[in-house]
C-alpha positions as CSV (number, residue, x, y, z in Angstrom):
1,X,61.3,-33.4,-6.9
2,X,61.3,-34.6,-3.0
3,X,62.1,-31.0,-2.3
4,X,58.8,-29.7,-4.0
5,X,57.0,-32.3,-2.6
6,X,57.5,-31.5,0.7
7,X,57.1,-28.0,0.1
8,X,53.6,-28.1,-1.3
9,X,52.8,-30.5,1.6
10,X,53.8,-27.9,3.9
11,X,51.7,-25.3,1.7
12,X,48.8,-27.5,1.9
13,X,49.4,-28.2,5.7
14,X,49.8,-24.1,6.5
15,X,46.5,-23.6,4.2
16,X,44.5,-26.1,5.9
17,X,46.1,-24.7,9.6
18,X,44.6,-20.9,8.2
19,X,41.3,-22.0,7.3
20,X,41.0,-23.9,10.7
21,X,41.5,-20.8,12.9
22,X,40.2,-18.1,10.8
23,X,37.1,-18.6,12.8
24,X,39.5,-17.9,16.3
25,X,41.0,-15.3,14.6
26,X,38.0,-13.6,13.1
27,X,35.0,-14.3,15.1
28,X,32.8,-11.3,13.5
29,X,33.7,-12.0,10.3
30,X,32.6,-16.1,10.8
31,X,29.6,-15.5,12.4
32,X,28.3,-13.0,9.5
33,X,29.4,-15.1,6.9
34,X,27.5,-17.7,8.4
35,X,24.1,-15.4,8.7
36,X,24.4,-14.5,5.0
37,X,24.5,-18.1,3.7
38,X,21.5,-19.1,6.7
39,X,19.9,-15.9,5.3
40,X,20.4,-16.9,0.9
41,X,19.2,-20.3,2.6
42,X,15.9,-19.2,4.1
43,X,15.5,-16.5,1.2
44,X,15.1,-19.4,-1.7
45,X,12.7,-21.5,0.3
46,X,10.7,-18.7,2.1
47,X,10.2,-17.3,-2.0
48,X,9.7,-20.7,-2.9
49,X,6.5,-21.1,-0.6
50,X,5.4,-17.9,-2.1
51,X,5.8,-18.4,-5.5
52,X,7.9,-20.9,-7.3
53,X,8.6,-18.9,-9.8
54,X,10.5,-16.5,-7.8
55,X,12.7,-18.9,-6.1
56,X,15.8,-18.8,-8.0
57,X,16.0,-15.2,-8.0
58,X,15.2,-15.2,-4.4
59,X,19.1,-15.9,-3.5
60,X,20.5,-12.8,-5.4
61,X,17.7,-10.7,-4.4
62,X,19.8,-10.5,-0.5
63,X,22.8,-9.6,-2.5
64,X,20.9,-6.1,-3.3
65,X,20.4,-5.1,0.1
66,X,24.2,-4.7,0.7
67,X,24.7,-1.7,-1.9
68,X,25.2,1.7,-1.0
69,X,21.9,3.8,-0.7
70,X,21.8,6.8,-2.8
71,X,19.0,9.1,-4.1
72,X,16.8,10.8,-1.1
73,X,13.1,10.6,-2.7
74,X,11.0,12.8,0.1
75,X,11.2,13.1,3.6
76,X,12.0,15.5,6.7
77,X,15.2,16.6,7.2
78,X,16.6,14.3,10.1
79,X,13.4,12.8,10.1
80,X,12.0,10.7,7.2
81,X,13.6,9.8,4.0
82,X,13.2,7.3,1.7
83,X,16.4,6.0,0.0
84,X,16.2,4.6,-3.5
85,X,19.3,2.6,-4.4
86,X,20.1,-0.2,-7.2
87,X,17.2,-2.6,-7.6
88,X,16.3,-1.6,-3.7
89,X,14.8,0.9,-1.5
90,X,14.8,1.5,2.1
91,X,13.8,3.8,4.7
92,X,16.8,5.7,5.9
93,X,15.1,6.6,9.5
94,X,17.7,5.5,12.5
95,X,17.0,1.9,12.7
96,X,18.1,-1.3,11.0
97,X,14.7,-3.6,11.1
98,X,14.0,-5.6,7.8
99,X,11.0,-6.6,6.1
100,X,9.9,-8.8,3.5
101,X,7.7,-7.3,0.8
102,X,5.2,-9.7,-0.7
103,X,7.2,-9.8,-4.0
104,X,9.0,-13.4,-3.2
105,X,12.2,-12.2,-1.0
106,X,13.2,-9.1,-1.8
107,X,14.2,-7.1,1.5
108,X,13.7,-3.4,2.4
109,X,15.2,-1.5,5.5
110,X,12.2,0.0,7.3
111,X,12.6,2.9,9.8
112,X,11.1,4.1,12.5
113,X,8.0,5.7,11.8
114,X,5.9,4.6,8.3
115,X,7.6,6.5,5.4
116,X,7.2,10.1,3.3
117,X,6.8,9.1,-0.4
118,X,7.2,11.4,-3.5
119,X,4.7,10.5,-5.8
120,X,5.9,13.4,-8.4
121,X,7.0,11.0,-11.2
122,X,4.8,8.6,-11.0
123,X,3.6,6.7,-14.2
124,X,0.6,4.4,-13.9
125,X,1.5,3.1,-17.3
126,X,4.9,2.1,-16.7
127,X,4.9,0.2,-13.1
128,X,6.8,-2.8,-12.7
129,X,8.1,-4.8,-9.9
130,X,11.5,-3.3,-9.9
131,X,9.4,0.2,-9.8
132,X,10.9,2.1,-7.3
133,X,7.8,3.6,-6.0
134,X,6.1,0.2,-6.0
135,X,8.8,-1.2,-3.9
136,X,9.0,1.3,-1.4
137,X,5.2,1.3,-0.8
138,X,5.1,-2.6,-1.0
139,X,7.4,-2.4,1.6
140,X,5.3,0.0,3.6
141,X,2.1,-1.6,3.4
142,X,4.0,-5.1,4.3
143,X,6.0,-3.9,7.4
144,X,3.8,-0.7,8.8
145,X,0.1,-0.9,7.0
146,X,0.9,3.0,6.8
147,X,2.6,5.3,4.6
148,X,2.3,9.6,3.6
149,X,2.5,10.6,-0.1
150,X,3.3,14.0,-1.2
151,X,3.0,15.4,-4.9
152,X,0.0,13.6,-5.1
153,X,-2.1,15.6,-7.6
154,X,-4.9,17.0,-5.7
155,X,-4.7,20.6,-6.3
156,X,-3.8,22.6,-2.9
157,X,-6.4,25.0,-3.4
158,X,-9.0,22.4,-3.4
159,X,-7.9,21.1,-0.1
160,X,-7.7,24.6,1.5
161,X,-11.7,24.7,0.0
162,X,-12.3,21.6,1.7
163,X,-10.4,22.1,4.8
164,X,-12.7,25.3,5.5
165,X,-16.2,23.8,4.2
166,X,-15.6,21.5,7.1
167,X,-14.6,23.7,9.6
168,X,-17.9,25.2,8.9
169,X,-20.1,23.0,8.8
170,X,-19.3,21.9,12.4
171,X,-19.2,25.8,13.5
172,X,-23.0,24.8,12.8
173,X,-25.5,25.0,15.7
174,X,-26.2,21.7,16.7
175,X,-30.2,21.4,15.6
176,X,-28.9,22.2,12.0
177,X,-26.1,19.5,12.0
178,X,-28.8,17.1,13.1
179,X,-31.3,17.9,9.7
180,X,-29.0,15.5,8.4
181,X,-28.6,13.0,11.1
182,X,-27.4,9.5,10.5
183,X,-29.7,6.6,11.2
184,X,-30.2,2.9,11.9
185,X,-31.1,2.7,8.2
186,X,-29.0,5.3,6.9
187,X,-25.4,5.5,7.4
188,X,-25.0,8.7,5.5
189,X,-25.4,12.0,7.2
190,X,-24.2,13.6,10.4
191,X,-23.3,11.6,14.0
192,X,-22.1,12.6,17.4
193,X,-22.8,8.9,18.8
194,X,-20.5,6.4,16.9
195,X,-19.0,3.6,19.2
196,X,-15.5,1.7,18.2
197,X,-14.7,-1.7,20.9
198,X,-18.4,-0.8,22.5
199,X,-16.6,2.7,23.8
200,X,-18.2,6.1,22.6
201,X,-15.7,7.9,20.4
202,X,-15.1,11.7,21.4
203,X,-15.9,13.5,18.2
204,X,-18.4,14.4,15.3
205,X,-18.7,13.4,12.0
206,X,-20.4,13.8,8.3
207,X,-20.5,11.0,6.2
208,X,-20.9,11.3,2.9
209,X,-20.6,8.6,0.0
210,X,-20.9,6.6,-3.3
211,X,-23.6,3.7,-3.5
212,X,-23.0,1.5,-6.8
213,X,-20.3,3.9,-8.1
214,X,-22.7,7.6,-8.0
215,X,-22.6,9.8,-5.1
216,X,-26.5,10.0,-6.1
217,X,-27.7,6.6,-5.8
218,X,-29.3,4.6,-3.0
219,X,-28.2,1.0,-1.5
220,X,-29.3,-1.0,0.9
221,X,-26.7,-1.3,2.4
222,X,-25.3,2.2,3.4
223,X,-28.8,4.1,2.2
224,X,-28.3,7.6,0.5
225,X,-26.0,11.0,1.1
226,X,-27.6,13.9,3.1
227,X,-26.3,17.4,2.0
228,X,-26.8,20.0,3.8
229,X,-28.2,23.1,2.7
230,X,-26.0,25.2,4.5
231,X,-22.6,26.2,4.1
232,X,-23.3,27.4,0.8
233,X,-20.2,25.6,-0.7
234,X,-20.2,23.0,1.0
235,X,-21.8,20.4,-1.5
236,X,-20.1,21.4,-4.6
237,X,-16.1,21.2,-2.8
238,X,-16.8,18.3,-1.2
239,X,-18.4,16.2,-4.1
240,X,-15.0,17.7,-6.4
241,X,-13.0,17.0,-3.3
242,X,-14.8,13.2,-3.6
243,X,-13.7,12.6,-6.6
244,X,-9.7,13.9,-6.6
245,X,-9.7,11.4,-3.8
246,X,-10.7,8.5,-5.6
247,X,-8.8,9.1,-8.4
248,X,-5.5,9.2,-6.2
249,X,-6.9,6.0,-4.3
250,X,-6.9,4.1,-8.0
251,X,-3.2,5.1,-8.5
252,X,-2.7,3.7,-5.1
253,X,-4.4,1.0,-5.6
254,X,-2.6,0.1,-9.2
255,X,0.7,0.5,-7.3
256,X,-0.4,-2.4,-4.9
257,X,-1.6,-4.7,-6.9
258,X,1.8,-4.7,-8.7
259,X,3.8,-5.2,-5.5
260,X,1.0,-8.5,-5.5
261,X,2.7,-9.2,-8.7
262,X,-1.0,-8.6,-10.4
263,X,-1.3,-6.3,-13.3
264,X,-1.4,-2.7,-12.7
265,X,-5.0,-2.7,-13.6
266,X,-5.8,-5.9,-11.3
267,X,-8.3,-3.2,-8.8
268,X,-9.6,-1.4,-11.7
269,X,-12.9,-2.9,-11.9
270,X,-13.8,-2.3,-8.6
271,X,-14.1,1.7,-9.6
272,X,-16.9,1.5,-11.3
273,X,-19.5,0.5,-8.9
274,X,-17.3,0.8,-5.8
275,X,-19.3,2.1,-2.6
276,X,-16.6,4.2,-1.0
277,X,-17.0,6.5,1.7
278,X,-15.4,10.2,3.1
279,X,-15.4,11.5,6.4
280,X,-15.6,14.4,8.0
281,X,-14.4,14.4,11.7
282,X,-14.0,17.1,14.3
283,X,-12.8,16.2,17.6
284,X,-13.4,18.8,20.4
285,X,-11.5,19.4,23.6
286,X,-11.5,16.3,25.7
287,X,-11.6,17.1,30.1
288,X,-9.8,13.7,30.7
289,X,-7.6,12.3,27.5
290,X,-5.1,9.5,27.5
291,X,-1.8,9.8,27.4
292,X,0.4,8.5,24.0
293,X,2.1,5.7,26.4
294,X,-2.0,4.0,27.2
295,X,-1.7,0.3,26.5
296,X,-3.5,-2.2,23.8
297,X,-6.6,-1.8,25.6
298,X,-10.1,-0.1,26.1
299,X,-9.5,2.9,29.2
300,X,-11.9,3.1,31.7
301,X,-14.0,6.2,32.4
302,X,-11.4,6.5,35.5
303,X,-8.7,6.2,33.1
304,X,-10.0,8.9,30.4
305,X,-10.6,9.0,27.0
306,X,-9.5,8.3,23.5
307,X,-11.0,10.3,20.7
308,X,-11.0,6.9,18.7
309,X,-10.4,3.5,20.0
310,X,-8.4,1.0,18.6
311,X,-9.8,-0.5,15.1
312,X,-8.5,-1.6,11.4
313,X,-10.5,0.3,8.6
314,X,-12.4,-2.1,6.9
315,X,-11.9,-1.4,2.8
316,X,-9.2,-1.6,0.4
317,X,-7.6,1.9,1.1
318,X,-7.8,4.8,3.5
319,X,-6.7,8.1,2.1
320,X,-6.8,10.8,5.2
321,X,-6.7,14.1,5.1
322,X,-4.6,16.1,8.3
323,X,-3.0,18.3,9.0
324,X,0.4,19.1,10.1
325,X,-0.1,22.5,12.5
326,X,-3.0,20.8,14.4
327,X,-2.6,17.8,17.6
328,X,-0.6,15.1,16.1
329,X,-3.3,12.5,17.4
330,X,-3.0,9.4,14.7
331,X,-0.7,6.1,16.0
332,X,-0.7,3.2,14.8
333,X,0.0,-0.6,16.7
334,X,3.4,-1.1,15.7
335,X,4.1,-5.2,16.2
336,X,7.9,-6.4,16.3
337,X,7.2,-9.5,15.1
338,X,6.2,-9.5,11.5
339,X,4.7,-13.0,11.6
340,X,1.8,-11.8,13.6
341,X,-1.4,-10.3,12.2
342,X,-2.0,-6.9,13.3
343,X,-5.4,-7.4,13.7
344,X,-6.7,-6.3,17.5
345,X,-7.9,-10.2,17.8
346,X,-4.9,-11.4,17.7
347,X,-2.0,-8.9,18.7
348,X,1.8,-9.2,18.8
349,X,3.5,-7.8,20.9
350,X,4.4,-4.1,20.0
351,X,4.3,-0.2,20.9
352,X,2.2,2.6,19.7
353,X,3.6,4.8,17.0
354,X,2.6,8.6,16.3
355,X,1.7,9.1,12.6
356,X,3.3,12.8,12.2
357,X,1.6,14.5,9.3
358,X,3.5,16.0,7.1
359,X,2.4,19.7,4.8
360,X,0.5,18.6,2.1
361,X,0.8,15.2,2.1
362,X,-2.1,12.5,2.3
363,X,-1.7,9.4,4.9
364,X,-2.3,6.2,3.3
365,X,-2.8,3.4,5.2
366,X,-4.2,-0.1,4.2
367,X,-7.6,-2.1,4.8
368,X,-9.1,-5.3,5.9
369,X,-10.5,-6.8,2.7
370,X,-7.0,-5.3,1.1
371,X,-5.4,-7.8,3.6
372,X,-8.0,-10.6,3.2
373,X,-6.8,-10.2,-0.6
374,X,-3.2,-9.7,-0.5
375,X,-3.3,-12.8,2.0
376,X,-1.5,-11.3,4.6
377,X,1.3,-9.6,2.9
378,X,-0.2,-6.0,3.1
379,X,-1.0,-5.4,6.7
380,X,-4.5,-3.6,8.0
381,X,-2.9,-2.3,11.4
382,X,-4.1,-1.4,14.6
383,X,-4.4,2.5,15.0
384,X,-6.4,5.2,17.0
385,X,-6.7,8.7,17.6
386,X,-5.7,10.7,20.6
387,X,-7.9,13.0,22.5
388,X,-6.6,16.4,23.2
389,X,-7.5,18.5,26.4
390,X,-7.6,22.1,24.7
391,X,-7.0,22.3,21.0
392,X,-9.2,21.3,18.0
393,X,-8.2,18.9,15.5
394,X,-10.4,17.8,12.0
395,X,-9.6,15.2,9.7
396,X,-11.2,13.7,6.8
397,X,-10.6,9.5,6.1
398,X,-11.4,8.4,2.4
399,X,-12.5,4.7,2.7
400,X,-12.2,2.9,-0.7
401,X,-14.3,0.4,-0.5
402,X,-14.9,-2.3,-3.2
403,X,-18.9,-3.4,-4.7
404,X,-21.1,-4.4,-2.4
405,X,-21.4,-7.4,-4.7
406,X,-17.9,-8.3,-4.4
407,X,-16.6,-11.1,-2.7
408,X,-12.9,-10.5,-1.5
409,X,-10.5,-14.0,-1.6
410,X,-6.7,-14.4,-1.1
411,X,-4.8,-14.5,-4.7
412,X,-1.2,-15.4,-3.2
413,X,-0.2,-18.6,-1.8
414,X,-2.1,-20.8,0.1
415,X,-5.3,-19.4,1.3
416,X,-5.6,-17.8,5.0
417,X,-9.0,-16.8,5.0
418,X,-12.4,-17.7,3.8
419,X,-13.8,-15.9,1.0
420,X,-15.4,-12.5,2.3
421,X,-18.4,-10.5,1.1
422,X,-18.0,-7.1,1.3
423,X,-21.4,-6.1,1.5
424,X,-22.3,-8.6,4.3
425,X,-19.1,-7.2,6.1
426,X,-19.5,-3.3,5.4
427,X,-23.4,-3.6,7.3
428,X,-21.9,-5.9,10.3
429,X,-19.0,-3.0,10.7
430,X,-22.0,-0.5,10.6
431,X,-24.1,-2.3,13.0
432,X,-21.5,-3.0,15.7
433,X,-19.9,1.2,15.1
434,X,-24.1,2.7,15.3
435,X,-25.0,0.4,18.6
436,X,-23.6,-1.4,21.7
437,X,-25.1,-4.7,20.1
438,X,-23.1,-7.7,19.4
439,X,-19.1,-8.2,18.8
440,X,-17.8,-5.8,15.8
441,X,-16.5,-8.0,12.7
442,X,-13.5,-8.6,12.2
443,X,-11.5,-10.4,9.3
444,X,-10.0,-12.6,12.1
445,X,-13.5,-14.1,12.3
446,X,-12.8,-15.3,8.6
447,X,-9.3,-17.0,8.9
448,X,-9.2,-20.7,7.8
449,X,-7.4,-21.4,11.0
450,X,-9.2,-18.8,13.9
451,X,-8.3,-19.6,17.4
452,X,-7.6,-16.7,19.2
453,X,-9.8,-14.6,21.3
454,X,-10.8,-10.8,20.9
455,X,-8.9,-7.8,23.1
456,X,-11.6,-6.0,24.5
């Protein structure tokens, strides 16, 4: 009827009038509905460039980030704790930044400081994408390049073993430390000497490791291991010690290479002949150290001292050993803008983070020829260690490194760097950390595209 008609055009009229000022009426409200639909946008074509076959789920994957968190995983009360929640995880640490993990789109909060992660139920076997361990350490090694795991599996009485071998061996008088000195054509033994951005590091060290896959071989490359005769027990903890590490580093590394979207056994063939490398630091009292707050840059002898200068590790995988009742020395380069490479030749813009250890638990943080292969989507950050003016402080890096043989090429997307030899990069590291000689290698040096100068 007329009367109908002109009510449903009044209907229509008042509908259309709603719609109109909804955005005067709800300005919030607009402006996040608009971000959600520019984010689902971005999400499908930024997965799309990744992997095609990823794209369509990329525009529900956004959807997941709006459930609630749930189950706390590990962490410090107050302090860090990793929240698991449906088909997402996040770091529930004060702040709200994002990060893409290199599975196509799917987004994880990040905190403030690189995440606590409870390995206790972990199953090599059973790791999938949707894992939640593997998404919370994808997320890690994507946004920070650093992570801690607890309920790892090395035995705690084997780290107490280690922890006082090593405090004994540098108790040493100096003229025995140096029966097993380190030389120009033998990167396994003691040093006091080691230079990182042509500046002498403040500290000692014992390295020990495996050539071709036996801690009893020779290479040319990194020569042979130099035990000492003395402490008594040092040889036997240290090679056990050896090889708990490296079977936590394969877990770790079978974790990654799903987040790659690889199988779960993509890095196993790199165990058996891999060339990996331990550590044994001690840094001393330092008269003139740096304060937490010093700069991207190389401090003068005016200025003071770090007990490491900045650097990226240049394996796969770093498994350190501190400790949480000694200096908390460790930070790592922190870069707000995730589209940078954290390498020191071309830095973002960022701050220096402290890397608090945590009882028991192992820091893990990522490589160079683990970024050259991931292709960017696992960062090898920026860190260094803090000099302290009167306490003692020890730690002990694990370096997994690949074969010598091997040469390490991107297997996501479009290639950013050149294919990259480990052994040919492993001796130009050595060269540039044993003598002032020549630029120290860097990955950078290996991009398809490399245009930017070094920070010295």
């Amino acid at each position: 009827s007329p009367t109908r008609r002109g009510e449903n055009t009044e209907c229509t009229t008042a509908t259309v009038v709603a719609i109109l000022t909804v955005p005067m009426r709800f300005p919030l409200l607009t402006l996040q509905l608009i971000g959600f639909l520019v984010c689902l946008t971005v999400a499908g074509v930024h997965s799309f460039m990744l992997s095609p076959a990823t794209a369509f789920g990329a525009f529900q994957r956004p959807l997941r980030g709006l459930l609630p968190q749930s189950q706390v995983v590990a962490g410090r009360s107050g302090k860090a704790c990793v929240g698991i929640g449906h088909r997402t995880a996040g770091i529930l640490r004060g702040g709200k930044a994002r990060a893409y993990s290199p599975m196509g789109c799917r987004m994880v909060d990040v905190g403030n400081e690189p995440p606590v992660i409870d390995l206790a139920k972990l199953n090599t076997q059973e790791l999938t994408l949707d894992s939640e361990v593997v998404q919370v350490i994808a997320a890690a090694a994507s946004r920070w390049g650093f992570f801690q795991v607890i309920n790892h599996g090395v035995d705690a009485k084997l780290l107490s073993d280690f922890d006082r071998v090593t405090k004994d061996f540098f108790s040493m008088e100096k003229e025995e430390k140096y029966k097993v000195k380190r030389t120009a054509d033998n990167s396994r033994g003691y040093f006091d000497d080691e230079l990182t951005k042509q500046t002498l590091d403040w500290k000692e060290a014992y390295d020990v490791g495996s050539q071709g896959g036996s801690l009893d071989a020779t290479s040319d490359v990194d020569g042979f291991n130099q035990w000492p005769e003395t402490p008594a027990e040092f040889t036997p903890v240290v090679r056990e010690y050896f090889s708990e590490v490296t079977n936590l580093s394969r877990d770790l590394l079978r974790i990654l290479a799903v987040g790659l979207e690889q199988p779960a056994t993509f890095f196993d063939d790199q165990l058996a002949a891999h060339s990996s490398y331990l550590r044994l630091n001690h840094y001393p009292p330092c008269p003139s150290p740096v304060d937490a707050s010093f700069p991207l840059r190389s401090p003068t002898e005016q200025e003071g001292f770090l007990a490491i200068n900045r650097h990226t590790d240049a394996g796969l995988l770093t498994v350190l050993r501190q400790k949480h009742d000694e200096p908390n020395s460790l930070q790592v380069y922190m870069s707000e803008d995730l589209s940078h490479s954290l390498s020191d030749t071309d830095p973002a813009p960022g701050r220096w983070v402290s890397v608090t250890p945590v009882e028991g638990a192992f820091t893990i943080n990522i490589g160079d020829m683990m970024q050259v292969v991931s292709n960017d989507a696992y960062r090898a950050p920026l860190h260094r260690v803090l000099a302290n003016k009167t306490r003692h402080r020890y730690s002990a890096p694990y370096f997994f490194n690949p074969p010598y043989n091997v040469d390490c090429a991107p297997i996501l997307g479009a290639p950013v760097y050149n294919v990259v030899n480990w052994g040919e990069f492993r001796r130009r590291r050595f060269e540039g950390d044993f003598s002032d000689q020549g630029e120290e290698v860097q990955i950078a040096q290996y991009k398809m595209d490399k245009d930017s100068a070094p920070v010295r």
